[in-house]
C-alpha positions as CSV (number, residue, x, y, z in Angstrom):
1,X,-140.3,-299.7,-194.5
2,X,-137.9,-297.6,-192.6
3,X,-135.0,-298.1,-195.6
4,X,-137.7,-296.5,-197.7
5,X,-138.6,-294.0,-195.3
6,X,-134.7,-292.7,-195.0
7,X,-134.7,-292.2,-198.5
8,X,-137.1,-290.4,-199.3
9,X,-136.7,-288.3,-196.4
10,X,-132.9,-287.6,-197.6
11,X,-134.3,-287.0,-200.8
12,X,-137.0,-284.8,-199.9
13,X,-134.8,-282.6,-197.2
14,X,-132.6,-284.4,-194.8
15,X,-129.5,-284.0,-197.3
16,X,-130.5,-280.3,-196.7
17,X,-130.7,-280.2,-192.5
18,X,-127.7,-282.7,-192.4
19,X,-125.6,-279.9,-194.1
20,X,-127.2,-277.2,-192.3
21,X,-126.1,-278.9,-189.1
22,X,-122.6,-279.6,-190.3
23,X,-122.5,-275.8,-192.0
24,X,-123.7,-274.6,-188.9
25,X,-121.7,-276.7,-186.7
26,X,-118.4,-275.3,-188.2
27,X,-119.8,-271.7,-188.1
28,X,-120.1,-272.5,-184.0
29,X,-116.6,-273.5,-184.2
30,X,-115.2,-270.5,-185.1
31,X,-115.6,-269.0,-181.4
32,X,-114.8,-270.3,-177.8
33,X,-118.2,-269.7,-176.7
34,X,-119.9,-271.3,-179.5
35,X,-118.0,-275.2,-179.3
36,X,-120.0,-277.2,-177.2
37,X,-122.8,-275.7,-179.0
38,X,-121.1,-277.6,-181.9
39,X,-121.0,-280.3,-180.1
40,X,-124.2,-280.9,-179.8
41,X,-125.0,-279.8,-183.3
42,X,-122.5,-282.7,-184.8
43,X,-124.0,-284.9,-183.2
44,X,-127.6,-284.3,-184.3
45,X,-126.1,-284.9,-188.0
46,X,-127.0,-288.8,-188.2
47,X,-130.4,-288.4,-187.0
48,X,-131.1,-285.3,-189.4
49,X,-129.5,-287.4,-192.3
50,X,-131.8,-291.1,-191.3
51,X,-134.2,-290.2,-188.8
52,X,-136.6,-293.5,-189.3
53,X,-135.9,-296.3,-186.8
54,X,-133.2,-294.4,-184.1
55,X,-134.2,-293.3,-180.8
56,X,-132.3,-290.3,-179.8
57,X,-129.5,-290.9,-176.0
């Protein structure tokens, strides 16, 4: 049910948060102040691309 889930939800809009993470993620990278904010944003990518069945650490 969750392999059904994922897809439609990448379908639907998680193609579209994924690259907003990794657009935004780059933009963050572009000043010294902004990197571990980028951090953090790359690694939200997986979980905005297949949310269903992960637990976030």
């Amino acid at each position: 049910m969750s392999l059904l889930g994922n897809i439609l939800w990448l379908i639907f809009g998680g193609f579209l948060t994924g690259l907003g993470y990794i657009i935004g993620g780059i933009g963050l990278c572009l000043t010294i102040v902004g990197i571990p904010f980028a951090l953090q944003h790359i690694k939200l990518i997986p979980m905005a691309l297949l949310p269903l069945g992960r637990s976030l650490r």
